[in-house]
N, C-alpha and C positions, 0 to 999 in steps of 0.2 A: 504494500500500500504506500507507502514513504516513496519509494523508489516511481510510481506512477505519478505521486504529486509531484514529484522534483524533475520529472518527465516535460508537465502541464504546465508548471512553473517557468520551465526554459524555453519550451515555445511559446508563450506568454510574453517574455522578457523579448524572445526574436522578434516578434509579430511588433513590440512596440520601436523596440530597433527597426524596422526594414520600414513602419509608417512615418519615422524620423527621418529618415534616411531619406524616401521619397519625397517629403515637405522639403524639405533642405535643396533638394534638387531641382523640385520644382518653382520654387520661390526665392532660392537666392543660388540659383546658376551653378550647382552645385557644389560640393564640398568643401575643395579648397580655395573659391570665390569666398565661401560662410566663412572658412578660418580665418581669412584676411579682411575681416569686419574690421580690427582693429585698428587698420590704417586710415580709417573715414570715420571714426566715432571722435567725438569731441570736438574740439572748436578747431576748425581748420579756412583757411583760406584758400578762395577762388584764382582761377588764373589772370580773372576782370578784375582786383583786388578786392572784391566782397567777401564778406566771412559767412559760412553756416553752420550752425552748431547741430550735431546730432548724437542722440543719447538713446539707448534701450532702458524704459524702466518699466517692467510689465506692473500691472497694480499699481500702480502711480497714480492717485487722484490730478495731480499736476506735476511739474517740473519749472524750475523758475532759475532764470542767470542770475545772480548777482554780485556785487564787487562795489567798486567805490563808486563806478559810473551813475548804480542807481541807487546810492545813498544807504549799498544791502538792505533795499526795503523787497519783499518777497512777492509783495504785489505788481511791481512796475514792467517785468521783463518775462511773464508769462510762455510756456512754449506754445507755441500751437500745435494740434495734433493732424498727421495728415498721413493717409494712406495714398501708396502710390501704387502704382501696378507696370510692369515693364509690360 
């Protein structure tokens, strides 16, 4: 009996790997595109000299910049939220 759960268990555990596996592929170009997220997360500059900041926070009621610019008041520099799709 142990030996059948720990069977059910492991294709459980694959099934949830290979559904990962597929999002990942299909939503961010696959694998080793996902790995190199970290080259584009946070405040970085355009090649127009504009800056855009991007940040992952799942569960995040908000996310807000601040620093001296906006007096560290948490209301002024709000992110806005925005889905994109390739």
């Amino acid at each position: 009996m142990c030996r059948a759960r720990a069977a059910i268990n492991v294709f459980k555990r694959y099934d949830k790997f290979a559904s990962l596996a597929k999002s990942i592929e299909k939503n961010e170009g696959g694998l080793e595109q996902f790995s190199r997220g970290y080259e584009s997360f946070g405040i970085n500059q355009q090649d127009d000299g504009g800056v855009y900041c991007k940040e992952w926070a799942p569960g995040a009621n908000s996310v807000c910049l601040v620093g001296d610019f906006s007096k560290y008041s948490l209301s002024m520099q709000t992110y806005c939220y925005l889905i994109t799709t390739v």
